[in-house]
C-alpha positions as CSV (number, residue, x, y, z in Angstrom):
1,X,49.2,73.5,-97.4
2,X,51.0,70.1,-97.2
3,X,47.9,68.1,-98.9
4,X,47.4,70.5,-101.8
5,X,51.6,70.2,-102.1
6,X,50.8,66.6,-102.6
7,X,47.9,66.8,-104.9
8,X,50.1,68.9,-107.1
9,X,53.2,66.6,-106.8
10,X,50.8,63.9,-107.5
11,X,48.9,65.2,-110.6
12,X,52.2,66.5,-112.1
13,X,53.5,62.3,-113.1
14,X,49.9,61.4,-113.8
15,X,49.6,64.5,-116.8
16,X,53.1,62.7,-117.5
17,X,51.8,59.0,-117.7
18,X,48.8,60.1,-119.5
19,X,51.1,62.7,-122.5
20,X,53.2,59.4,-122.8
21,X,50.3,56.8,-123.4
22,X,48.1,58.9,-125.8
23,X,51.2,59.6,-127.6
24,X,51.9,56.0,-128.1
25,X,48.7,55.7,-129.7
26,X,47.9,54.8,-133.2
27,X,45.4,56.9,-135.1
28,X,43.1,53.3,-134.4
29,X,43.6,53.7,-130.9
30,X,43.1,57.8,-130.4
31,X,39.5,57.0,-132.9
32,X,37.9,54.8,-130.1
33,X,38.7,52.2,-132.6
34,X,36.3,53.1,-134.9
35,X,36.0,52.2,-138.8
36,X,36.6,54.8,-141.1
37,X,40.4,55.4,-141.0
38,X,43.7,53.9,-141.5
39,X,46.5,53.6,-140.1
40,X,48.0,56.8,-140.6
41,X,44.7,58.6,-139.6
42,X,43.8,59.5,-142.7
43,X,39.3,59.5,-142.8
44,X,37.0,58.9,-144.9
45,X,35.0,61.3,-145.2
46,X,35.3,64.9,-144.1
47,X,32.8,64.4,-141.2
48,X,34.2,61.0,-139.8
49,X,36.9,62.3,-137.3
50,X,34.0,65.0,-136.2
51,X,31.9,62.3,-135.2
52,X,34.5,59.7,-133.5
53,X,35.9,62.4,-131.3
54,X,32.4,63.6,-130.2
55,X,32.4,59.4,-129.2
56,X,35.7,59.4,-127.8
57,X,35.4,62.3,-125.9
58,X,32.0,61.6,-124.7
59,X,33.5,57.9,-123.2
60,X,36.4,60.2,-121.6
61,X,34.4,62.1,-119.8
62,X,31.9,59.3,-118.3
63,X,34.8,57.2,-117.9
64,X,36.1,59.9,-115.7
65,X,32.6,60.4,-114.0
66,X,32.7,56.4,-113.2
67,X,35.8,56.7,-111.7
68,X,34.8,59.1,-109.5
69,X,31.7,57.2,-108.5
70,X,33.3,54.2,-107.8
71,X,35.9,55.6,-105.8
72,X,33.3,57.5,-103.6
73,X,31.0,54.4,-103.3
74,X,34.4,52.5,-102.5
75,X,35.2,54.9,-100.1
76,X,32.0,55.1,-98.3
77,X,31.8,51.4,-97.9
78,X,35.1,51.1,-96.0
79,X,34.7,54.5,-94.2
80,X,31.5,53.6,-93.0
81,X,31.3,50.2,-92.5
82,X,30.3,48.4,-89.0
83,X,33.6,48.7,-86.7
84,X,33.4,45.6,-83.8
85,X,31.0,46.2,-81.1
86,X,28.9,48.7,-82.8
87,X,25.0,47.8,-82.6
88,X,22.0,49.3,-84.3
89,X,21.7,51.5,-86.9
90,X,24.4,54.4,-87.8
91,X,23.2,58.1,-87.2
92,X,20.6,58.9,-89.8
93,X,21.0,62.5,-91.7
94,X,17.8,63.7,-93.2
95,X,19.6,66.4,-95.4
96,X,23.0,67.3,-96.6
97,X,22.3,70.3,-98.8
98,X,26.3,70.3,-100.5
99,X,26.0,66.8,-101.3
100,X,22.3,67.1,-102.6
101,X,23.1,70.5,-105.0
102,X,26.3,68.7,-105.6
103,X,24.6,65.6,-107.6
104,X,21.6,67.7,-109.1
105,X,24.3,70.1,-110.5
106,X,26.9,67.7,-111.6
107,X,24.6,65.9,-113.9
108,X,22.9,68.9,-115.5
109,X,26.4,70.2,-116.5
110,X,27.1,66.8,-118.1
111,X,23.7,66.8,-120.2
112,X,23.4,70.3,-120.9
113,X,27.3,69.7,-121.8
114,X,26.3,66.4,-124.0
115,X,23.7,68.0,-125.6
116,X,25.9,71.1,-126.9
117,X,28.0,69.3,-128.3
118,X,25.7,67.1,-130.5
119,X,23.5,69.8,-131.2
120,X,26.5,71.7,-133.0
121,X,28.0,68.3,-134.7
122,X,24.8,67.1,-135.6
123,X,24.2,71.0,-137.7
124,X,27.0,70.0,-139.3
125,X,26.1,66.7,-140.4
126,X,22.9,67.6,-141.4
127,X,23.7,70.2,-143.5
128,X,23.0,69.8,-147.0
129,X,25.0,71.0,-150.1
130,X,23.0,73.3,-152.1
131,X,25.2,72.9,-155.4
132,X,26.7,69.8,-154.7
133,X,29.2,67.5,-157.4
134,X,27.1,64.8,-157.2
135,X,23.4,64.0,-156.4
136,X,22.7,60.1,-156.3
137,X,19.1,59.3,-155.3
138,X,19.6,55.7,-153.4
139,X,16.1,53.6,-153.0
140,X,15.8,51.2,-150.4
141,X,13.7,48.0,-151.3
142,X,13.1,45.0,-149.8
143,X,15.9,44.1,-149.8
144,X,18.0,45.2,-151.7
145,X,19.2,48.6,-153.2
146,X,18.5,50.8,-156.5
147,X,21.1,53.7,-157.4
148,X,20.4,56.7,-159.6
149,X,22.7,59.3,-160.7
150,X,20.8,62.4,-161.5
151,X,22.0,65.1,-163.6
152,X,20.3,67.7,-162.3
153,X,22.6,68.0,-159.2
154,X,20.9,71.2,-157.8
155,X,17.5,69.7,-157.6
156,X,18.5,66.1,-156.9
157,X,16.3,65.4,-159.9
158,X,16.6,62.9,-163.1
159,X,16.9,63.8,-166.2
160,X,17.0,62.4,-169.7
161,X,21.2,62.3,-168.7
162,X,20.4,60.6,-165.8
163,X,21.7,56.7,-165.3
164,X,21.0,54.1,-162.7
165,X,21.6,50.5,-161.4
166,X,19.0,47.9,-160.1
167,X,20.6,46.1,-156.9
168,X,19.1,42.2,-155.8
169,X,19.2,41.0,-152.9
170,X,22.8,39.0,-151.9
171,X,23.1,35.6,-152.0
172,X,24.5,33.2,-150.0
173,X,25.6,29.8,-150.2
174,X,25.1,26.6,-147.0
175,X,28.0,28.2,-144.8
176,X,26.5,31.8,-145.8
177,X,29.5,33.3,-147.7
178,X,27.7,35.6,-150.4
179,X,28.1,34.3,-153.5
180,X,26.4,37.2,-155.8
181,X,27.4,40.9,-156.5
182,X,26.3,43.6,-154.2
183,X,24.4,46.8,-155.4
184,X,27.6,49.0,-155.6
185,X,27.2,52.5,-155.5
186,X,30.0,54.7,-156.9
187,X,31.4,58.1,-155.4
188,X,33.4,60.7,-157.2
189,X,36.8,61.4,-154.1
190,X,37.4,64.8,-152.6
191,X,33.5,66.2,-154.5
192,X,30.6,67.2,-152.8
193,X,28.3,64.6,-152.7
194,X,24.2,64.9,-151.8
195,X,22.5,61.4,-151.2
196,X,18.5,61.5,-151.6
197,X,17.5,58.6,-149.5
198,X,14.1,57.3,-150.3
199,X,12.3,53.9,-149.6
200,X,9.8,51.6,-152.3
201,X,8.2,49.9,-149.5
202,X,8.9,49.7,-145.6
203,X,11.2,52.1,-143.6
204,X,14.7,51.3,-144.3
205,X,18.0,52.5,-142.7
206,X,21.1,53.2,-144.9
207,X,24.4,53.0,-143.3
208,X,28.0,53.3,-144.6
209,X,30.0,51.5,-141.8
210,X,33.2,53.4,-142.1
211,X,31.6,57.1,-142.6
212,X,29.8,56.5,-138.8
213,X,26.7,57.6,-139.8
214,X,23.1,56.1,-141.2
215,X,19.8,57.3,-142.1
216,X,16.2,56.4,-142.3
217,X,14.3,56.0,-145.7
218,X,10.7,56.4,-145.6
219,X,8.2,56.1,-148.2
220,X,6.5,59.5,-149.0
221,X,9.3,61.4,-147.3
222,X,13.0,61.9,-148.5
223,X,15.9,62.2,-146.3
224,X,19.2,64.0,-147.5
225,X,23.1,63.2,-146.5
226,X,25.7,65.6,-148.1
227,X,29.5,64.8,-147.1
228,X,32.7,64.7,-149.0
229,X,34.6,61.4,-149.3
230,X,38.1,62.0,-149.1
231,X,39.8,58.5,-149.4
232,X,39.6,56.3,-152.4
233,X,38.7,52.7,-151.8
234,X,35.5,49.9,-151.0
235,X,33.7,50.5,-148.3
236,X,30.9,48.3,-146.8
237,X,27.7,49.3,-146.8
238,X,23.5,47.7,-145.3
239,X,20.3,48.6,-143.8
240,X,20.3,49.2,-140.5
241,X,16.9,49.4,-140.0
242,X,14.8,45.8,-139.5
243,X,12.9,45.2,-142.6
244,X,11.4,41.9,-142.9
245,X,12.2,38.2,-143.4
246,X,15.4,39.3,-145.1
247,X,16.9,42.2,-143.7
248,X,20.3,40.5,-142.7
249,X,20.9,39.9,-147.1
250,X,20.0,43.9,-147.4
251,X,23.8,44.4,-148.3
252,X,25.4,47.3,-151.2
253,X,29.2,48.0,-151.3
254,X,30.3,51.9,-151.9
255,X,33.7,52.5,-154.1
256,X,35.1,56.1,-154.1
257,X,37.2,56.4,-157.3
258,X,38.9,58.9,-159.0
259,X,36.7,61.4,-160.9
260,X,37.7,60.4,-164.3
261,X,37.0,57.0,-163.2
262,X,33.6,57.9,-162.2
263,X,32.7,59.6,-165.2
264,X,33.9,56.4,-166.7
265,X,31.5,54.2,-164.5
266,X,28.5,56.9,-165.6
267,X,29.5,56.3,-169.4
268,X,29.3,53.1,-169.4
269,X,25.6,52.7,-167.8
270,X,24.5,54.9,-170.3
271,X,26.3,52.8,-173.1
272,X,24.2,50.3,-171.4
273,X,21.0,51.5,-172.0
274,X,20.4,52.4,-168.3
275,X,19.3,56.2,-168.6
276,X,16.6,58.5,-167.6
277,X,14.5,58.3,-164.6
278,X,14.5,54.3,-162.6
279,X,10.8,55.2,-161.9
280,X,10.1,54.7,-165.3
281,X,11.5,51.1,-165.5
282,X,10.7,49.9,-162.6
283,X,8.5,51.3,-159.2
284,X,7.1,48.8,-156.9
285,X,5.0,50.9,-155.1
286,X,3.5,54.0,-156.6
287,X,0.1,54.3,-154.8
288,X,1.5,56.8,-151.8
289,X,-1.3,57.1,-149.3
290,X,-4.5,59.4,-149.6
291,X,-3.3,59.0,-153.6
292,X,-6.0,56.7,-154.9
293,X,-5.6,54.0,-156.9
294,X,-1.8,52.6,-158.1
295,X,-0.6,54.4,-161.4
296,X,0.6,52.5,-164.1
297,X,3.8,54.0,-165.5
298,X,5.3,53.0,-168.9
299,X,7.4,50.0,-168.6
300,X,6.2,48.9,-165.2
301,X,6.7,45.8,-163.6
């Protein structure tokens, strides 16, 4: 009775200590210090604080579970060492059937327990928009990026309304500051977006740092990312996915703007000239495999 009176005595100041420090925390701090917020916890995107606290939390608890086994292995090496004028080996136990279900248990919990969780976060994520706001198709090319804005949102199709940019790859000068603009892709705040990732060439990766999350782009095969962006501002954006001899210059910035804005941005590629399908100006690679020979498209190059 007296140790369990001191167990309780003991946890009661560390639940204490540990309310007071995570309530000194900044949103930074309580985020694993993760991109993707600021300072008054405000995200960027309606999935980010779903996937930092399935991070955080997953680091809590195996923080926890290396506590534990540390302490223990501590333990046993100062329980059990070699007192002064023993000789030989300690007594041998062949079994210890507590200790034994105890470690196969322990970890199953923890990956069965792992595995919930990411199985019901990553349903979320990967949950597209049927009718969504917006539906940009963004092609990954070595190395650079290509935008289009398609008008036919259900369908993530382009139409004769549709409008597009043509990224190159960045530039840098002898200390390797860039020195060129980035493909820039443009997002309407607080509407749904759907992103159609698709590759010209070799698989690419596309990753928005602060919205904790990337894809793969494949050639034959489109991937989908639906997600709302809820905080105006630039965010940085580049392939995760090694590419070839220039992979490290595959950079794009994202801007979320105001609606009106963005409408505004849309107008003024189709002022520029920039409408209909991209695959019609330009496709680098149109002979998909078990297709034949390449087909020449109108305007080509």
């Amino acid at each position: 009775m007296r140790v369990k009176r001191r167990l309780r005595l003991a946890v009661i100041p560390i639940g204490i200590a540990s309310a007071i420090t995570l309530a000194g925390c900044t949103p930074t701090e309580l985020n694993g210090f993760l991109p993707g917020f600021t300072d008054d916890g405000t995200q960027a995107t309606n999935h980010t604080e779903m996937v930092s606290g399935l991070w955080v939390n997953s680091w809590i608890v195996l923080l926890v579970v290396g506590i534990i086994t540390w302490s223990l292995m501590g333990w046993a090496a100062i329980a059990y060492r070699r007192r002064r004028g023993q000789r030989g080996l300690p007594v041998q136990l062949r079994y210890n059937m507590p200790v034994e279900i105890f470690y196969t248990v322990v970890p199953l919990i923890l990956v069965l327990g792992f595995f919930a969780f990411t199985a019901r976060d990553q349903a979320v994520l990967e949950t597209q928009y049927d009718n969504p706001d917006v539906c940009v198709t963004a092609i990954g090319k070595q190395w650079a990026w290509d935008f289009q804005y398609n008008d036919d949102q259900a369908d993530c199709q382009a139409g004769d309304n549709a409008v597009w940019t043509m990224g190159v790859q960045a530039q840098t000068d002898a200390q390797g500051n860039i020195t060129s603009d980035l493909p820039t892709l443009v997002l309407p705040v607080n509407e749904k977006v759907k992103i159609k990732l698709t590759s010209r060439d070799v698989i690419h990766s596309f990753w928005i740092v602060d919205f904790l999350y990337k894809k793969d782009m494949y050639i034959g095969k489109d991937n989908y990312w639906s997600f709302i962006p809820t905080r105006v501002g630039e965010y940085d954006g580049k392939c995760a996915e090694l590419c070839g001899q220039y992979h490290s210059m595959m950079l794009f910035k994202v801007k979320v703007v105001e609606p009106a804005e963005y409408q505004q941005y849309l107008a003024g590629l189709r002022a520029a000239g920039q409408t209909g399908d991209i695959n019609k100006a330009y496709d680098r690679l149109q002979n998909l495999p078990g297709t034949g020979a390449p087909v020449e498209s109108e305007g080509q190059h």
